[in-house]
C-alpha positions as CSV (number, residue, x, y, z in Angstrom):
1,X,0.0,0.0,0.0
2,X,1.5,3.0,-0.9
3,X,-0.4,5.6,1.1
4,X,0.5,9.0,2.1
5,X,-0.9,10.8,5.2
6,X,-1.6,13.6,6.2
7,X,-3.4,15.6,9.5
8,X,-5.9,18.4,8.9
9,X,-6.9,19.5,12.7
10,X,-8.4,16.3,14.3
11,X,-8.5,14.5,11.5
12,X,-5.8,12.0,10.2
13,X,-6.3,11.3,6.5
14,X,-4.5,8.4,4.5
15,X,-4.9,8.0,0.9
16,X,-3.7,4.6,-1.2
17,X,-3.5,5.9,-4.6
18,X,-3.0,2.4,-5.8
19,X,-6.4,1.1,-4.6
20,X,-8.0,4.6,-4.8
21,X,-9.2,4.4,-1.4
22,X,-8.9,7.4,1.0
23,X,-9.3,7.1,4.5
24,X,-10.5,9.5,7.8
25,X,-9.7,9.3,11.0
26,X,-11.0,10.8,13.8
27,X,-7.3,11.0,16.1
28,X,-5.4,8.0,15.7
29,X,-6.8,5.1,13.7
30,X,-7.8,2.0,15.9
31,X,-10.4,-1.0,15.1
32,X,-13.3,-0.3,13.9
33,X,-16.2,-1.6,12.2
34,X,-17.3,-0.5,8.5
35,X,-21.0,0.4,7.7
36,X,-21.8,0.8,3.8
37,X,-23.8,4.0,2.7
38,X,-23.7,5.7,-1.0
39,X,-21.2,6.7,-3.1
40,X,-18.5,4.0,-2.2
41,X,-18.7,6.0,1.5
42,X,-18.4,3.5,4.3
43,X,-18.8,4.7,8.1
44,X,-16.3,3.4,10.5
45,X,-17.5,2.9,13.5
46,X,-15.7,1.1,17.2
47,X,-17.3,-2.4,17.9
48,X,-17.2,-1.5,21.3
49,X,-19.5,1.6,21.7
50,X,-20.7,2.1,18.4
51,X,-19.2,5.8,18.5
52,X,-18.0,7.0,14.8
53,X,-14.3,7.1,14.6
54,X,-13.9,7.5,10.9
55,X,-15.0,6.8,7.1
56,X,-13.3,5.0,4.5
57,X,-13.8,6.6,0.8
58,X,-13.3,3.9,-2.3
59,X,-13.2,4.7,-5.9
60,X,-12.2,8.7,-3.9
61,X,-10.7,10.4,-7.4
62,X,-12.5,7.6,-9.9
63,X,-15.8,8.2,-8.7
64,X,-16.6,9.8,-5.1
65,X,-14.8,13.7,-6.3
66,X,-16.4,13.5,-9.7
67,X,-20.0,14.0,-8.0
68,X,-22.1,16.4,-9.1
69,X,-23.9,16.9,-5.8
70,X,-22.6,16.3,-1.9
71,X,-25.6,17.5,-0.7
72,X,-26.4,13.9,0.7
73,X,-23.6,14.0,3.3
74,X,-25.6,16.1,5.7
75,X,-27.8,13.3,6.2
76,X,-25.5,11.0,7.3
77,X,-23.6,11.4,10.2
78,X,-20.3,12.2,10.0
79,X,-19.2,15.4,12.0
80,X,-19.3,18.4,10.3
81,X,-15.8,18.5,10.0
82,X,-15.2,15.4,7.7
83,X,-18.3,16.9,5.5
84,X,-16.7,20.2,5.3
85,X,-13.3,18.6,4.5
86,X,-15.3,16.5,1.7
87,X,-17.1,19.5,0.0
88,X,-13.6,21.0,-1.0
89,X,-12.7,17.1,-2.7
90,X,-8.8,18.1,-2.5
91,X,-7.0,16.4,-4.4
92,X,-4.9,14.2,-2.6
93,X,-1.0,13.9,-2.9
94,X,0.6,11.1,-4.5
């Protein structure tokens, strides 16, 4: 996996440009669970709790920055933060 990462306030953000597949953190990665909503967007969430700690992004410059409309992120619920970070769909470095 060649990923490279990178920290933007709480957030810790990894992104495997082979596999396309950026990842969010919320602090330091640890075990968690993956929950499946649109757009290749899956919530990662700890097995223990059930608190959010995280998404995982597939297909992220293939698919998930080409939308046309990120209005659907409000309704799911990742902290404003994440969604904020997701409206400006930076590109990420290789």
């Amino acid at each position: 996996m060649a990923a490279s990462i990178t920290c933007v306030g709480q957030l810790e953000l990894s992104y495997d440009r082979d596999a396309d597949v950026l990842y969010i953190s919320i602090g330091t990665p640890r075990p968690a669970y993956s929950h499946a909503e649109d757009h290749g967007l899956l919530l990662r969430k700890d097995p223990k709790n059930g608190d959010l700690v995280g998404a995982t992004i597939l297909d992220y410059e293939e698919h998930f920055c080409r939308l046309p409309d990120l209005s659907w992120l409000t309704a799911t619920p990742l902290p404003e933060e994440i969604i904020a970070y997701l409206r400006e769909r930076p590109t990420l470095p290789s």
